[in-house]
C-alpha positions as CSV (number, residue, x, y, z in Angstrom):
1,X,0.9,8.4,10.9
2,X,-2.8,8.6,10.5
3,X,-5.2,7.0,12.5
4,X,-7.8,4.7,11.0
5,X,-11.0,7.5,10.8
6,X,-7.9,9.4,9.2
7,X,-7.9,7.4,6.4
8,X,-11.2,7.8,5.3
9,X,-10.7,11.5,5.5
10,X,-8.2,10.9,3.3
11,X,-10.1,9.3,0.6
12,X,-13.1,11.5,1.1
13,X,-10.9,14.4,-0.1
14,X,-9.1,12.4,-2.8
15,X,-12.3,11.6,-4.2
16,X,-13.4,15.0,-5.1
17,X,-10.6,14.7,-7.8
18,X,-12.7,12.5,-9.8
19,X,-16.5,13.3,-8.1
20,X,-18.5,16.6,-7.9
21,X,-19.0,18.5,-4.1
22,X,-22.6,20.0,-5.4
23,X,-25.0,19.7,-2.1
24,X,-27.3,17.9,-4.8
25,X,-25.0,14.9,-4.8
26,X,-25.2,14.2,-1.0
27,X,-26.3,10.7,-1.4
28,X,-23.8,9.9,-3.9
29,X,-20.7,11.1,-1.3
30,X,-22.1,9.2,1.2
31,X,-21.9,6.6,-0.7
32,X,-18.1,7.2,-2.2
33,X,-17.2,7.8,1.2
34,X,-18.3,4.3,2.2
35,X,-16.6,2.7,-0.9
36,X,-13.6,4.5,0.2
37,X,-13.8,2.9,4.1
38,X,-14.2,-0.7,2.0
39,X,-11.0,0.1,0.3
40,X,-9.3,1.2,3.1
41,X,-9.8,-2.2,4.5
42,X,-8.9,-4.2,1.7
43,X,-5.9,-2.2,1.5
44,X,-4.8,-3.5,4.6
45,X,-4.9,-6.5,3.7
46,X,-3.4,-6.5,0.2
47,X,-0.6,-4.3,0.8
48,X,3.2,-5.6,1.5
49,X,4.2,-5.9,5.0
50,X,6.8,-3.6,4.5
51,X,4.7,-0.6,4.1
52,X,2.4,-1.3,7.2
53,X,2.2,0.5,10.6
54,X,0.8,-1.2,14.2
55,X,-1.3,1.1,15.9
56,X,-1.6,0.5,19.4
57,X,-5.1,-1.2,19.6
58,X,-4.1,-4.1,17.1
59,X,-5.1,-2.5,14.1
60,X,-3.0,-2.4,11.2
61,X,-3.0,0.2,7.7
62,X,-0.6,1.1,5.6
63,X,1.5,3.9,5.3
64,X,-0.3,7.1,4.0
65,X,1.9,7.2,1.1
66,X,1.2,3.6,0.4
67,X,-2.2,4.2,0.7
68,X,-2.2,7.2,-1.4
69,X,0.0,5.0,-3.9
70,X,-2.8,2.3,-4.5
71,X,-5.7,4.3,-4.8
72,X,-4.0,6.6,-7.6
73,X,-2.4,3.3,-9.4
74,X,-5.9,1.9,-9.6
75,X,-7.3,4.8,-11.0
76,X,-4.6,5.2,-13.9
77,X,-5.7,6.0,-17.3
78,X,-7.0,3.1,-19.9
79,X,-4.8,3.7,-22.6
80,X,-5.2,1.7,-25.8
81,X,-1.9,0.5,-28.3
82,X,0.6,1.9,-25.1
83,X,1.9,-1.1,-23.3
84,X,3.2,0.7,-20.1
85,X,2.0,-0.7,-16.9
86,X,0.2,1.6,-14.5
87,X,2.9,4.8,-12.8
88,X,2.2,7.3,-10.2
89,X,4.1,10.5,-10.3
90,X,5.2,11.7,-7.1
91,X,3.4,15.2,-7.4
92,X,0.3,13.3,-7.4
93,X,1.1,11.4,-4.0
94,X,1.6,15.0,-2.7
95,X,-1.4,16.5,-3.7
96,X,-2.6,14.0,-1.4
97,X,-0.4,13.5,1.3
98,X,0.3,16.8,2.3
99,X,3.3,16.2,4.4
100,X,6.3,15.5,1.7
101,X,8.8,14.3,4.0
102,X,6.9,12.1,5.0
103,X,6.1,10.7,1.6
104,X,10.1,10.6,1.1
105,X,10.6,9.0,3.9
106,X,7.8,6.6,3.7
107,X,8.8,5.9,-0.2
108,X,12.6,5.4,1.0
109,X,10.9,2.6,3.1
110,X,9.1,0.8,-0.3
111,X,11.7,1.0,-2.0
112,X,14.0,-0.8,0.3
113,X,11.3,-3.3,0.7
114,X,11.5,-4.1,-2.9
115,X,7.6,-2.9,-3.4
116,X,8.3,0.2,-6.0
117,X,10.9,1.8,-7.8
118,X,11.4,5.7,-8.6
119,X,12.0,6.8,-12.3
120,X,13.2,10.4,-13.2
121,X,11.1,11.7,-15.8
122,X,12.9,14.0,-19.0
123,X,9.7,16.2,-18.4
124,X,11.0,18.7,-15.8
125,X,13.5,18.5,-13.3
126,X,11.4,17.5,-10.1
127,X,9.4,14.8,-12.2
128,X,10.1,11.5,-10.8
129,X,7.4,8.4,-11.9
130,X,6.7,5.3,-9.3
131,X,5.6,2.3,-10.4
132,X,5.6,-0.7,-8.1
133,X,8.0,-3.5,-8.2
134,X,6.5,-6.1,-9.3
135,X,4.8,-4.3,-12.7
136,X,8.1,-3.2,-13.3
137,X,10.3,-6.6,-13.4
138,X,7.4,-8.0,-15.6
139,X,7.5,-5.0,-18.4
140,X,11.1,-6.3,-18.0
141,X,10.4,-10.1,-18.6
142,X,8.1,-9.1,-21.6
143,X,10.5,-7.8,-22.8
144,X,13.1,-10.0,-22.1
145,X,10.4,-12.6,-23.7
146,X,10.0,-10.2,-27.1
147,X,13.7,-10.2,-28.3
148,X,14.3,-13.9,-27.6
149,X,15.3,-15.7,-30.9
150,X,16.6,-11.9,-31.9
151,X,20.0,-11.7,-29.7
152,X,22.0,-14.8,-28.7
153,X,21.2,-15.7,-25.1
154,X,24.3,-14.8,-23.6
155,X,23.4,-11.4,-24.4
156,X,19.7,-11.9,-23.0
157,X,21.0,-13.0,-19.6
158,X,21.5,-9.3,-19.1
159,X,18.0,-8.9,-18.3
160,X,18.1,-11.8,-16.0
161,X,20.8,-9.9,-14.2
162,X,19.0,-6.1,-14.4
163,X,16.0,-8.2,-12.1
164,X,18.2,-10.3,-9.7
165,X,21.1,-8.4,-9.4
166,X,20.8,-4.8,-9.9
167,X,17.1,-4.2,-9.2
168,X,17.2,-5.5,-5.8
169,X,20.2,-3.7,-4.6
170,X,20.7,-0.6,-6.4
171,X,17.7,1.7,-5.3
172,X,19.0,5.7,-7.3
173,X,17.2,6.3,-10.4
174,X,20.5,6.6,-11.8
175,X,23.6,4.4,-12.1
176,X,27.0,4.5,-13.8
177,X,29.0,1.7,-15.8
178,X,31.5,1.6,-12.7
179,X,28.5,0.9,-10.7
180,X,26.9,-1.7,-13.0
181,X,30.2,-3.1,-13.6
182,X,30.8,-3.6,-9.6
183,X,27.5,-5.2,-8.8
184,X,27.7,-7.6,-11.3
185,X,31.2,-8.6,-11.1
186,X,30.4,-9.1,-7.2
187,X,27.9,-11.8,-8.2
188,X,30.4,-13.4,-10.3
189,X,29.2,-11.7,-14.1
190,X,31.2,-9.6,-16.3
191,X,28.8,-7.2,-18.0
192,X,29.7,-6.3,-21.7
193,X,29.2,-3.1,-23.7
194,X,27.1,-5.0,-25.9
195,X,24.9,-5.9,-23.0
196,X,24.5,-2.2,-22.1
197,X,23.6,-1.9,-26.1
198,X,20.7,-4.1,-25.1
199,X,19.5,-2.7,-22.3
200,X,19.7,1.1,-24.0
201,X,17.6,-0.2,-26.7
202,X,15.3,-2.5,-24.7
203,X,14.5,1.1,-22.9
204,X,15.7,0.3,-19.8
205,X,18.3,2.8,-19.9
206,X,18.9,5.8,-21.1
207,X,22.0,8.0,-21.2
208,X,22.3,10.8,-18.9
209,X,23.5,13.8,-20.9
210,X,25.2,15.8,-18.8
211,X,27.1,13.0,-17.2
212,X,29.0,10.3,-19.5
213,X,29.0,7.3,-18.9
214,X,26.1,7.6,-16.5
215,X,22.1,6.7,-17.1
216,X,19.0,6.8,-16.1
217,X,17.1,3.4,-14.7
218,X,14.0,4.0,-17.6
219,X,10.1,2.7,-17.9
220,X,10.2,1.0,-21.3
221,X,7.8,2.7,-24.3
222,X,7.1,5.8,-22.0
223,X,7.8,7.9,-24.9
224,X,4.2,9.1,-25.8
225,X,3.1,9.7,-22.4
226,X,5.9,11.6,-21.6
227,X,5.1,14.3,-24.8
228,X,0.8,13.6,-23.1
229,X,1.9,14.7,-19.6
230,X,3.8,17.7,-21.0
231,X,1.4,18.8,-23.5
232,X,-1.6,17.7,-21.1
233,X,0.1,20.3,-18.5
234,X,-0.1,23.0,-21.1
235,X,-3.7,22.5,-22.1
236,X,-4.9,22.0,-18.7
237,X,-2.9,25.7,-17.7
238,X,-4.3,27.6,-20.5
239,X,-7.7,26.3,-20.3
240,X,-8.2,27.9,-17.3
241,X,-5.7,31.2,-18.2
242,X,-8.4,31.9,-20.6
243,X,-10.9,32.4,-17.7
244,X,-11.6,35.6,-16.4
245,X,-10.7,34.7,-12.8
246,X,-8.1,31.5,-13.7
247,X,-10.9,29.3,-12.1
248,X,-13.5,26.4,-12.4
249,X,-15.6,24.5,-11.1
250,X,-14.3,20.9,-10.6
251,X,-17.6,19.5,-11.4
252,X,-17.5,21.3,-14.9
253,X,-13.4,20.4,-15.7
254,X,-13.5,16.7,-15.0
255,X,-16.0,16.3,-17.7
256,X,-14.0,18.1,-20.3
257,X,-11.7,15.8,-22.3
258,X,-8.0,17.2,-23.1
259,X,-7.2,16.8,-26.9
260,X,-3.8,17.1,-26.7
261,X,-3.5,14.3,-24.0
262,X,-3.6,10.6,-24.0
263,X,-3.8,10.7,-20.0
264,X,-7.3,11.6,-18.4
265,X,-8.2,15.1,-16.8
266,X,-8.1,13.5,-13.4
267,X,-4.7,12.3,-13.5
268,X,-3.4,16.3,-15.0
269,X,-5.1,18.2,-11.9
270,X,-4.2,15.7,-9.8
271,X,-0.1,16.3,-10.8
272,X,-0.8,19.7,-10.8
273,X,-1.9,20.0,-7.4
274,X,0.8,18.4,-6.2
275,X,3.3,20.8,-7.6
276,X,1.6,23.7,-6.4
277,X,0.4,25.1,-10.1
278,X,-3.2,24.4,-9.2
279,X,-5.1,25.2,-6.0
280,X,-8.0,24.1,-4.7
281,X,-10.9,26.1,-3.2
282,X,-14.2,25.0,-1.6
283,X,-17.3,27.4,-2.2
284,X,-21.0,26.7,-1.4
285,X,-21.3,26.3,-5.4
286,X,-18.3,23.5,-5.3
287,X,-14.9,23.0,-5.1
288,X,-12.9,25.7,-7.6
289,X,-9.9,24.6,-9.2
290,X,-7.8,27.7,-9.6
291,X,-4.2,28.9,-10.8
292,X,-2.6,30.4,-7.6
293,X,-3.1,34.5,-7.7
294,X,0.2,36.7,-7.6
């Protein structure tokens, strides 16, 4: 667990994702850095109880992970005519945290709290999105709120049931119909096929392929970022193949705009980092964003 000075640290790297490390921009990391020791504060005092740690002199932060969580959920992309609420993907929490058991473990934690859920992503096989609880059960209830007058309401109570019933105790990304069927029928419900109809097409579930009768818990109208984080990886990699030493300055990429991507540069180099495609290096000229040398 990191100690309070720690945690500035922390956001003093962090914030060379998004700010330029040029000794001509002195004053304006000093004064990041103390933005950073503000947030760190409020943090403490905004975040659930479930993801804080006592230190022994009173003082009380949240986990690093939880930490890590709400400084990159604040910073998500503005995206117009995409009604998805903010998501972190777990690469990004480790380019920042680099210990990732301890990111498991500590997201194990918020997740038995009830203060995020974890999504598999169909982008790659260690993709995995988290958005916090509370975002997630009101997509769910605008959703819930969209298709009233469409279905009858006995098949609308299904979403009633996803939030109180299976949300709260069933913490995989996946689940199977014996599995919904169980946790419902232990509350007294009988679920339907034409309620798991709804919820397929609601986007709240989606069919696992190589397992039948299995799915995936799903973030509703992801679609489109999905194909932007995939294609955004691809620009973002050749970009920098295309350079004679796979490098560049960070101070020069965060101003270029991806064209294939609806998510910002930031939130690319940040996902690539934490999966080890991209490296960092610091120089006396800046910090070097580079593709990792054979």
């Amino acid at each position: 667990m990191m100690k309070k000075r720690d945690l500035k640290s922390l956001y003093s790297w962090a914030g060379s994702i998004v700010a330029s490390s040029t000794p001509k921009k002195t004053e304006k990391r000093a004064k990041r850095e103390q933005s950073a020791t503000s947030e760190v504060e409020s943090l403490a005092q905004d975040s659930h109880q479930g993801s804080y740690e006592k230190e022994a002199d009173g003082f009380t932060v949240p986990s690093d992970t939880a930490v890590a969580l709400r400084m990159i959920h604040g910073q998500f992309p503005k995206i117009d005519k995409v009604s998805v609420p903010p998501f972190v993907l777990i690469s990004q929490v480790y380019s920042i945290v680099k210990d990732r058991t301890l990111v498991d473990r500590e997201l194990e934690v918020m997740k038995q709290d009830k203060d995020v859920r974890v999504f598999k992503l169909s982008t790659g096989q260690d993709d995995f999105a988290i958005m916090f609880f509370d975002d997630y059960v009101s997509q769910v209830n605008a959703i819930k709120s969209r298709l009233d007058g469409k279905h009858p309401s006995e098949d609308l109570v299904i979403f009633d049931w996803y939030i109180n019933h299976i949300l709260p105790i069933h913490m995989d990304a996946g689940i199977t119909d014996f599995h919904l069927e169980s946790i419902l029928s232990g509350v007294g419900h009988q679920i339907q096929e034409r309620h798991i109809s709804l919820l397929i097409k609601a986007g709240l579930l989606v069919r696992q392929l190589a397992h039948e009768r299995s799915y995936w818990l799903a973030i509703p109208n992801i679609g489109s970022l999905l194909k932007s984080l995939s294609q955004g990886r691809k620009e973002l990699l050749s970009l920098l193949n295309r350079r004679q030493y796979k490098e560049v300055l960070l101070s020069i990429l965060e101003k270029k705009k991806l064209r294939m991507s609806q998510l910002d540069m930031r939130f690319h180099v940040r996902d690539l980092l934490g999966s080890g495609q991209l490296f960092l290096s610091h120089t006396p000229a800046g910090i070097l964003v580079r593709i990792p040398r054979d």
